[in-house]
N, CA and C atoms as a LAMMPS dump frame, in Angstrom:
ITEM: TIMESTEP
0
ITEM: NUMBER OF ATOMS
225
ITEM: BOX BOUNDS ff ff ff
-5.0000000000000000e+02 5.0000000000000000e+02
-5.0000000000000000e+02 5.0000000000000000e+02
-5.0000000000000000e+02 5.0000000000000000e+02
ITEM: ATOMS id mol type element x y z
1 1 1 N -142.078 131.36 -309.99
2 1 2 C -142.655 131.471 -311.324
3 1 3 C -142.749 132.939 -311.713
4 2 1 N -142.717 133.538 -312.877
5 2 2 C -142.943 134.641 -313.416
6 2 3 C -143.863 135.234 -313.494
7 3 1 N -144.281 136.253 -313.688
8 3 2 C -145.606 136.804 -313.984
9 3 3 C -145.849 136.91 -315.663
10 4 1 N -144.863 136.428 -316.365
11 4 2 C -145.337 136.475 -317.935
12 4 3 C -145.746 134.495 -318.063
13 5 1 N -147.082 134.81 -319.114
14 5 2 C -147.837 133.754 -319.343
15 5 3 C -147.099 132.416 -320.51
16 6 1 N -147.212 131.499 -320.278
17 6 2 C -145.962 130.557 -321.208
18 6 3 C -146.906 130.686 -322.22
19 7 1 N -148.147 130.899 -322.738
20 7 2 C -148.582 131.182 -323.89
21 7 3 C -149.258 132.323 -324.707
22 8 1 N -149.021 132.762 -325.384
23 8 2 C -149.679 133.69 -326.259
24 8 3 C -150.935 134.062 -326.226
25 9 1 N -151.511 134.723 -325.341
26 9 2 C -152.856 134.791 -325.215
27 9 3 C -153.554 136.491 -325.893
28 10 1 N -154.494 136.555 -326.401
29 10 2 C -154.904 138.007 -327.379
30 10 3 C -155.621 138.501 -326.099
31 11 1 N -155.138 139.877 -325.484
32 11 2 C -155.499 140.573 -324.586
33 11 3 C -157.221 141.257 -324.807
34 12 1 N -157.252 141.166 -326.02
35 12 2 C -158.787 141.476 -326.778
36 12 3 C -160.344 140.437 -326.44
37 13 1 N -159.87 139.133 -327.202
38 13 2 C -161.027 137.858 -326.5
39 13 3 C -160.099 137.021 -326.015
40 14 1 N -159.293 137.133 -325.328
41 14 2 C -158.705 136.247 -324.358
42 14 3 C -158.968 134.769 -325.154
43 15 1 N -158.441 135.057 -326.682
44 15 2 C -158.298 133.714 -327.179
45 15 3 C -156.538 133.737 -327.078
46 16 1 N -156.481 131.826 -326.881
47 16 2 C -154.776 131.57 -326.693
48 16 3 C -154.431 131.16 -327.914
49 17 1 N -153.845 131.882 -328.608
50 17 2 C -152.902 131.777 -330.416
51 17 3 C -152.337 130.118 -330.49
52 18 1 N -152.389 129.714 -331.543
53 18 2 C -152.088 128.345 -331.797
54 18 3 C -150.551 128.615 -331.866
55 19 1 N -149.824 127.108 -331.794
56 19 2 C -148.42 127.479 -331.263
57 19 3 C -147.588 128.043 -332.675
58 20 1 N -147.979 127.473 -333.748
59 20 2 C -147.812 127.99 -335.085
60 20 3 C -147.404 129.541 -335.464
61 21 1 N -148.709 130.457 -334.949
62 21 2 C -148.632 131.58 -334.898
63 21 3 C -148.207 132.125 -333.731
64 22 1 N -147.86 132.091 -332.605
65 22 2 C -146.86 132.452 -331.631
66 22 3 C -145.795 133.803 -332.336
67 23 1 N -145.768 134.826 -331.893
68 23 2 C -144.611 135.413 -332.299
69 23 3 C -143.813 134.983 -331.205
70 24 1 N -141.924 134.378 -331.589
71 24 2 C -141.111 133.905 -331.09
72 24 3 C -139.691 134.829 -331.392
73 25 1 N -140.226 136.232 -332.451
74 25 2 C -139.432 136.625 -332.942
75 25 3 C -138.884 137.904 -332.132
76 26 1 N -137.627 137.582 -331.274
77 26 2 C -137.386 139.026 -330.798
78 26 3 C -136.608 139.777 -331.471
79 27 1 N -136.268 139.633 -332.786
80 27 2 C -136.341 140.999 -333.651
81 27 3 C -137.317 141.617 -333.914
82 28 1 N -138.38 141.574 -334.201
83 28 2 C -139.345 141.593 -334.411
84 28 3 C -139.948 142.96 -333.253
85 29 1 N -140.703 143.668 -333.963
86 29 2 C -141.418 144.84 -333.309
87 29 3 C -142.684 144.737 -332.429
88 30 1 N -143.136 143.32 -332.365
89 30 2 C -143.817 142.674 -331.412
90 30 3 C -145.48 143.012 -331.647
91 31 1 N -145.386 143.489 -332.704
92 31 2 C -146.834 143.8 -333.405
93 31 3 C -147.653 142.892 -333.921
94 32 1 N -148.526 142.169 -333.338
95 32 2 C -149.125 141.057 -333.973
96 32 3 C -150.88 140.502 -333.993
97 33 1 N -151.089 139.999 -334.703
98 33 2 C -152.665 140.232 -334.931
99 33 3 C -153.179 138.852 -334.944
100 34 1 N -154.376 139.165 -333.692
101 34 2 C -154.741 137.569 -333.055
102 34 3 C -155.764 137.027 -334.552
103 35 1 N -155.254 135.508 -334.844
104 35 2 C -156.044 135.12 -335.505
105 35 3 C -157.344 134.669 -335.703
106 36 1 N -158.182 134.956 -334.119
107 36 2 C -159.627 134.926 -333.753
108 36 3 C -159.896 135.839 -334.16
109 37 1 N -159.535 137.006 -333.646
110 37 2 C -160.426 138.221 -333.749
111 37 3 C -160.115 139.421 -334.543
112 38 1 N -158.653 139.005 -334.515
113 38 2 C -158.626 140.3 -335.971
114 38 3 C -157.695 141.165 -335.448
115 39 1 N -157.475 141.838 -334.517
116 39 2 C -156.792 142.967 -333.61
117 39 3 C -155.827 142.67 -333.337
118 40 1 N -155.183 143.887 -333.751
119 40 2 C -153.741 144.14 -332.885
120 40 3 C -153.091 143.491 -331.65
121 41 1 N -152.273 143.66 -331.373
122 41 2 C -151.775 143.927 -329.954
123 41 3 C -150.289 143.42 -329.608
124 42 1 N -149.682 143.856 -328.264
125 42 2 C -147.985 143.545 -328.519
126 42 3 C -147.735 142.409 -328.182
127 43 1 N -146.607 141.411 -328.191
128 43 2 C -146.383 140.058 -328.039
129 43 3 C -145.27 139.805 -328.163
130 44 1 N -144.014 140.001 -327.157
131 44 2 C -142.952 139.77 -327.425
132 44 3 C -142.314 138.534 -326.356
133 45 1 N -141.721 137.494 -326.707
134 45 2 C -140.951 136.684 -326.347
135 45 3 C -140.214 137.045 -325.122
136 46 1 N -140.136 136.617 -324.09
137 46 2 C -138.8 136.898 -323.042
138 46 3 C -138.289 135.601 -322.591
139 47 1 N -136.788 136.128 -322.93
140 47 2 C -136.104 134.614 -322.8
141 47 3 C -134.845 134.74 -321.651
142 48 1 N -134.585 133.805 -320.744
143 48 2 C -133.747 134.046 -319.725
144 48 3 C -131.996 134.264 -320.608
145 49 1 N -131.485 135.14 -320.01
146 49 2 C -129.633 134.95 -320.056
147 49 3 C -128.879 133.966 -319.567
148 50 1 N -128.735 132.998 -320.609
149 50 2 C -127.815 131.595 -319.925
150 50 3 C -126.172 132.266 -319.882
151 51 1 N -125.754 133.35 -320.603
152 51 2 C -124.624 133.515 -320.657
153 51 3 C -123.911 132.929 -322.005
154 52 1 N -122.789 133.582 -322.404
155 52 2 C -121.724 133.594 -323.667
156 52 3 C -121.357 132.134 -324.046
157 53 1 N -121.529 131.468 -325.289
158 53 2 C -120.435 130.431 -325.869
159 53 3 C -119.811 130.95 -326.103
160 54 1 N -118.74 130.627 -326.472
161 54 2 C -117.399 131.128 -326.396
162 54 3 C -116.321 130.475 -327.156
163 55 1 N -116.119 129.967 -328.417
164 55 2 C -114.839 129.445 -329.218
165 55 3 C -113.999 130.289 -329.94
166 56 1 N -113.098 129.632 -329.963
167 56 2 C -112.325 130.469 -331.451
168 56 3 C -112.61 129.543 -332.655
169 57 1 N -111.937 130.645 -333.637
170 57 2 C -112.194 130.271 -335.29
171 57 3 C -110.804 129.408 -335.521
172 58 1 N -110.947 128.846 -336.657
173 58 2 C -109.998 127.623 -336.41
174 58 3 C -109.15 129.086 -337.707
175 59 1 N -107.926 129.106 -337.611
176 59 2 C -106.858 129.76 -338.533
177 59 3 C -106.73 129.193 -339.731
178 60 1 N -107.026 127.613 -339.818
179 60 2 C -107.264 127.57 -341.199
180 60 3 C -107.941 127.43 -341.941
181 61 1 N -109.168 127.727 -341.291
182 61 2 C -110.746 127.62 -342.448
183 61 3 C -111.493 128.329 -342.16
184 62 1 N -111.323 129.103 -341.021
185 62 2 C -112.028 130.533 -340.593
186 62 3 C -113.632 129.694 -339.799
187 63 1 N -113.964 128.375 -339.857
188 63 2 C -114.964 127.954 -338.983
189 63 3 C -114.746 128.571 -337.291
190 64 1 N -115.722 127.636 -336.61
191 64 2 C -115.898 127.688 -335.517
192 64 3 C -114.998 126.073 -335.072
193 65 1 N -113.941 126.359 -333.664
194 65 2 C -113.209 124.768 -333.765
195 65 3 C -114.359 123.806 -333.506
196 66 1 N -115.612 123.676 -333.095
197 66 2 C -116.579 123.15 -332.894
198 66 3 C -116.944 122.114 -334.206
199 67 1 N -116.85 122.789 -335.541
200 67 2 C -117.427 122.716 -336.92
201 67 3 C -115.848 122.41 -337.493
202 68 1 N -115.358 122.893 -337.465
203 68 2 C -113.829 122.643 -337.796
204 68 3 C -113.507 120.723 -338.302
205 69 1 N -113.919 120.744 -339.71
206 69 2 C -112.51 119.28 -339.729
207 69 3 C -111.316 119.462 -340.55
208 70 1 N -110.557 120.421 -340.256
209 70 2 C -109.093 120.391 -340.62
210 70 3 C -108.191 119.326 -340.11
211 71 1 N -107.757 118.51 -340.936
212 71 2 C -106.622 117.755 -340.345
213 71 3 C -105.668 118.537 -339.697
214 72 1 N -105.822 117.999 -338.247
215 72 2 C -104.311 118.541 -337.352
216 72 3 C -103.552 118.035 -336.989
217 73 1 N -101.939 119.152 -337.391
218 73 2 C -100.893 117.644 -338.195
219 73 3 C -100.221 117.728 -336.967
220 74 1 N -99.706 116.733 -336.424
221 74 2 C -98.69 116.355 -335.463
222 74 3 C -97.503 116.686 -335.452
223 75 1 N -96.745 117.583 -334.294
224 75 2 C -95.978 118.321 -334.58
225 75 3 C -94.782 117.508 -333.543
């Protein structure tokens, strides 16, 4: 197990943030303000590396071949 907590807890009154307000955003500058108490503090998401998907774009519709319904004509 990790040493980071699976929930959002405010390092201030050790209240745990409803899942609503969770910052989940790792763009995000991780600046966020517990809705008990008012205060600051950092909160950023860490998420494991599963590794690359990986498709090509279909040549004739510029999709993903995943999303892709071009009829493909039999050659």
């Amino acid at each position: 197990m990790s040493g980071y907590p699976q929930r959002q807890i405010c390092p201030h009154c050790d209240h745990t943030e409803e899942e609503c307000y969770e910052n989940l955003d790792q763009d995000s500058d991780g600046r966020v303000t517990c809705h008990w108490c008012g205060k600051d503090y950092y909160a950023m998401p860490i998420y494991d590396f599963l590794g690359f998907e990986i498709e090509k774009f279909c040549e004739g519709c510029g999709e993903q071949e995943s999303e892709c319904y071009c009829e493909v004509e039999d050659e």
